[in-house]
Every structure is written in structure tokens, then in C-alpha cells.
Backbone as a chain_set.jsonl record, in Angstrom:
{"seq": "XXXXXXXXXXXXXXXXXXXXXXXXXXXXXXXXXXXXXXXXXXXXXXXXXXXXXXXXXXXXXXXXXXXXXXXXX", "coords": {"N": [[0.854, -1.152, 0.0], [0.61, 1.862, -1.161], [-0.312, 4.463, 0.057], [-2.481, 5.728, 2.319], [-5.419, 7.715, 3.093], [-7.358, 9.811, 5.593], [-10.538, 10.684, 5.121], [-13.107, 12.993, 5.957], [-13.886, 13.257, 9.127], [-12.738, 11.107, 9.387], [-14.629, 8.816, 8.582], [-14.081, 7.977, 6.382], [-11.903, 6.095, 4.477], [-8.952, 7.293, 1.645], [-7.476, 5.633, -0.362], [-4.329, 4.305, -2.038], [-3.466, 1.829, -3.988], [-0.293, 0.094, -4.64], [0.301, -2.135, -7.698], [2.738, -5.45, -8.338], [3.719, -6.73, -10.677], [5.63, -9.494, -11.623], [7.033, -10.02, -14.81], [8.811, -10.915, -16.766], [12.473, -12.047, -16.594], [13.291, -9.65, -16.148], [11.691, -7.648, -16.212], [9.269, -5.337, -14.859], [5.382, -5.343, -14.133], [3.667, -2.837, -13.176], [0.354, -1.706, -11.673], [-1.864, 1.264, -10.61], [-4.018, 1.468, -8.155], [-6.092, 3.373, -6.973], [-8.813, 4.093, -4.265], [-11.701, 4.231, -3.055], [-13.032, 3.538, 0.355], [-15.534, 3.619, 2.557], [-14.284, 3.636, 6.347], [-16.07, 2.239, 8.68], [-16.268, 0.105, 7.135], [-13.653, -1.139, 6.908], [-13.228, -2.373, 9.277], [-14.303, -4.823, 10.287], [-13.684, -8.16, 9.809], [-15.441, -9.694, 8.082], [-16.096, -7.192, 6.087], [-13.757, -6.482, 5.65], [-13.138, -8.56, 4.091], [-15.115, -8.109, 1.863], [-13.907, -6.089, 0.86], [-11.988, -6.245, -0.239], [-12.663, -8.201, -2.163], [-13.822, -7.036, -3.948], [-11.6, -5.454, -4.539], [-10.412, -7.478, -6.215], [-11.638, -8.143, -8.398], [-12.22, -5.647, -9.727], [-9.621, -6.044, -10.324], [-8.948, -8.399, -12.046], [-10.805, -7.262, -14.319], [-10.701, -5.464, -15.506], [-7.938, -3.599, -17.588], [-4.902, -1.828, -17.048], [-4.063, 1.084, -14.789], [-6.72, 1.724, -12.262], [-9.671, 3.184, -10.589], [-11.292, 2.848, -7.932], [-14.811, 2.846, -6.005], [-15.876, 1.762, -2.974], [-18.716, -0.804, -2.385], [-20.845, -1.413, -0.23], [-21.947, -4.664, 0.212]], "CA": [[0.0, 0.0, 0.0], [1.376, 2.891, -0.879], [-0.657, 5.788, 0.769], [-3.684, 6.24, 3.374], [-5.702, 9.051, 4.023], [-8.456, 9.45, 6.196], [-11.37, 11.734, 5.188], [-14.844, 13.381, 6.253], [-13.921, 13.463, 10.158], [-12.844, 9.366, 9.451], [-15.828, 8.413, 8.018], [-13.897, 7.227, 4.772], [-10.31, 6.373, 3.561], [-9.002, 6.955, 0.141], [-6.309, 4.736, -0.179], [-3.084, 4.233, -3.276], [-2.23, 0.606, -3.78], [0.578, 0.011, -6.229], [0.529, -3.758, -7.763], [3.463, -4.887, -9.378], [3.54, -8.68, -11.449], [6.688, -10.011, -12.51], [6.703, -10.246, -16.276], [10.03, -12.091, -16.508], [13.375, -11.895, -14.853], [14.069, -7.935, -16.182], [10.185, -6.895, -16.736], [7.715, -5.921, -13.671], [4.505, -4.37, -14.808], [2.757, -1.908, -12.302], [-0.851, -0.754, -12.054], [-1.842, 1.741, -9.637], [-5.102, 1.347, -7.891], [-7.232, 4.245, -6.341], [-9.818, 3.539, -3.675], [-12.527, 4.896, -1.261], [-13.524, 2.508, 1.414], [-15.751, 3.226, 4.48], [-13.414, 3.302, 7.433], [-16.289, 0.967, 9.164], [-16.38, -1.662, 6.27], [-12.761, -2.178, 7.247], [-13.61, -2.473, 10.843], [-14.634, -6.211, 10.811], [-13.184, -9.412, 8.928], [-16.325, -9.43, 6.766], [-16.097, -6.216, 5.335], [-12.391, -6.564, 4.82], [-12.925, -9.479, 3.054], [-15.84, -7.131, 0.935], [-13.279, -4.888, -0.014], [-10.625, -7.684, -0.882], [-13.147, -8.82, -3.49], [-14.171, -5.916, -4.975], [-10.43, -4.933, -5.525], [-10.041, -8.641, -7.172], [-12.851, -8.173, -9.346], [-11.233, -4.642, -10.596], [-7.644, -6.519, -11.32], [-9.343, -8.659, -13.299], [-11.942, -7.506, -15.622], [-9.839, -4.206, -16.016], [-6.311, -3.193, -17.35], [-4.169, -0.638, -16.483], [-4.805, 1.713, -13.35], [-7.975, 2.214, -11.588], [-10.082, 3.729, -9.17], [-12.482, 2.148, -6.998], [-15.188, 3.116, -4.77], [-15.943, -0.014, -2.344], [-20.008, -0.229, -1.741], [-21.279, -2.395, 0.755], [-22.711, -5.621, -0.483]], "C": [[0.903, 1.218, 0.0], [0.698, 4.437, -0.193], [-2.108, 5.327, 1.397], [-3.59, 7.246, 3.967], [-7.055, 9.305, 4.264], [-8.959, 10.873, 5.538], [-12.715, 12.171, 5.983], [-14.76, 12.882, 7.78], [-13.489, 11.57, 10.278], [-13.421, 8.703, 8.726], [-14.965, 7.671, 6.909], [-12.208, 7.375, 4.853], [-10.41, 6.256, 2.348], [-7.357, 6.351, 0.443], [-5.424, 4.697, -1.557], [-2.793, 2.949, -2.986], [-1.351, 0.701, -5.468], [0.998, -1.672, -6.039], [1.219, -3.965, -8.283], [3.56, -6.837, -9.342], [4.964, -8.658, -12.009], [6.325, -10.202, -14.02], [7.6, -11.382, -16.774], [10.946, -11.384, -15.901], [13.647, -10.686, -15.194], [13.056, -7.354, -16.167], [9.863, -6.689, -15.048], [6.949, -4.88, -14.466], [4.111, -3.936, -13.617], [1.396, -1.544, -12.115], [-0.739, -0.432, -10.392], [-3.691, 2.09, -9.26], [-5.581, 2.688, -6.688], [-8.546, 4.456, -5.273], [-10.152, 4.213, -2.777], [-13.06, 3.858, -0.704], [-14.224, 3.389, 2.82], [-15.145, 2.9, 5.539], [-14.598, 1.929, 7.984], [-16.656, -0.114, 8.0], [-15.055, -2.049, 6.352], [-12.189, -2.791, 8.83], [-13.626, -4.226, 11.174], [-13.62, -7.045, 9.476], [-14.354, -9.226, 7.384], [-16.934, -8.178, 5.924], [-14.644, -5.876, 5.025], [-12.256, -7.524, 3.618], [-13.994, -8.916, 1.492], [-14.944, -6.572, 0.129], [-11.863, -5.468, -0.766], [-11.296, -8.145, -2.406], [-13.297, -8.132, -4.437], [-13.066, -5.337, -5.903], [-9.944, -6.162, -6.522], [-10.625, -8.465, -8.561], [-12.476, -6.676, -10.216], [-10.566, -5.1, -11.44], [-8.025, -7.44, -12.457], [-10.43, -8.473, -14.262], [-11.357, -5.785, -16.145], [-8.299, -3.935, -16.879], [-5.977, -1.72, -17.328], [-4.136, -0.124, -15.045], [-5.881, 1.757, -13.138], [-8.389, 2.808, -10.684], [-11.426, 3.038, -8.727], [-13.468, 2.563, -5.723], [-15.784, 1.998, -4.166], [-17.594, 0.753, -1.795], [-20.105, -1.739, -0.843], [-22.368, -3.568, -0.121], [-24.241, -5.658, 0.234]], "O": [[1.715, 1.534, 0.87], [1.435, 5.411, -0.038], [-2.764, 4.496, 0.77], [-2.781, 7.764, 4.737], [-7.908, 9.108, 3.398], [-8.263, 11.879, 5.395], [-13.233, 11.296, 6.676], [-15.576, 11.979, 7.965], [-13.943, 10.882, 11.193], [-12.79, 7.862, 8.086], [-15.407, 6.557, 6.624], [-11.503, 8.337, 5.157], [-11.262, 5.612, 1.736], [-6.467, 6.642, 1.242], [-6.099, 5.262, -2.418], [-2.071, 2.659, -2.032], [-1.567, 1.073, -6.621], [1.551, -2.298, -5.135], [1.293, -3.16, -9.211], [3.503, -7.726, -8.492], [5.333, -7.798, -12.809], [5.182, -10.574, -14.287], [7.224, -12.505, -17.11], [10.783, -10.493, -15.068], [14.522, -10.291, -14.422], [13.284, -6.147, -16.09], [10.093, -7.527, -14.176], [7.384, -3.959, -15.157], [4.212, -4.822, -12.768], [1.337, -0.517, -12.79], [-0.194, -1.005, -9.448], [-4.427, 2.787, -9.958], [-5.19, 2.616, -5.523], [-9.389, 5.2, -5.775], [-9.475, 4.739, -1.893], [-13.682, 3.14, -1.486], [-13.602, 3.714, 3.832], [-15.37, 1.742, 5.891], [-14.234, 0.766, 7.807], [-17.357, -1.102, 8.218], [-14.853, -3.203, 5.975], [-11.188, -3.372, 9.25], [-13.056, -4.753, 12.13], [-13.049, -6.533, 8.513], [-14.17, -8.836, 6.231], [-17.977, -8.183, 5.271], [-14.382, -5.023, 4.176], [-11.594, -7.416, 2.585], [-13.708, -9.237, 0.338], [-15.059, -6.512, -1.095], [-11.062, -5.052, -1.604], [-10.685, -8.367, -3.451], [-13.016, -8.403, -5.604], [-13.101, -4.948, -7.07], [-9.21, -5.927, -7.481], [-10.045, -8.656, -9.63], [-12.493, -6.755, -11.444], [-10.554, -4.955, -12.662], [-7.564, -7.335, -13.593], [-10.905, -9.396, -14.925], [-11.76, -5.187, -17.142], [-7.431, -4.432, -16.162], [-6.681, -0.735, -17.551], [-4.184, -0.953, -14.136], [-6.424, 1.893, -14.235], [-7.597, 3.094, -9.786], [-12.426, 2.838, -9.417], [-13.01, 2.612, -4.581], [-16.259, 1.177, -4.951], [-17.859, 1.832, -1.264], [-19.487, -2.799, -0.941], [-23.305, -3.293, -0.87], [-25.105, -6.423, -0.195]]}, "num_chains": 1, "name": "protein.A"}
């Protein structure tokens, strides 16, 4: 993760992850992911695991960078 920052008195983080895939042994590729999350949806296990899926479900049906806002299932 490369950055967290809390907004709206807490209420919400926007977060920076940077993913990086081996390509081969001189390559890595990068994407850089964007995200608002609900501080309490990462409060419990089952809203971490919410926001685990949602960013899966980005990495793959996307390429490049993204941004994500995480809703509550």
C-alpha cells in the first residue's frame, strides 16, 4: 500500500495501492489502484474481506490503473 488518508472526520479512507507482477526476470509491470472505502467496512473481517473482493474483481476484468469506490454488499 502505498498511501492512506483518512477523510470526512474518518468516516472514509481513500487509499493508493501500487501492484506490481513479474513479467520475466528484467520486466515488472505496475498498475496503480485508487480507492474509497468506508473506514467501518474495514472495521470487521467481513467487510475486509468485501473490499478484498471488490479490488479482485477490478484486477481482473480491467487493465491498467484504476479507481475504486468499495459499496457495501
Amino acid at each position: 500500500m502505498q498511501s492512506v488518508v483518512e477523510s470526512r472526520r474518518g468516516e472514509n479512507l481513500v487509499m493508493t495501492i501500487i501492484l506490481e507482477q513479474n513479467v520475466d526476470e528484467e520486466n515488472i509491470r505496475t498498475r496503480k489502484v485508487q480507492m474509497l472505502a468506508g473506514a467501518s467496512q474495514l472495521a470487521t473481517c467481513t467487510g475486509r474481506d468485501r473490499v478484498i473482493k471488490q479490488i479482485r474483481q477490478l484486477i481482473e476484468t480491467t487493465e491498467g490503473d484504476g479507481a475504486l469506490t468499495v459499496t457495501p454488499e
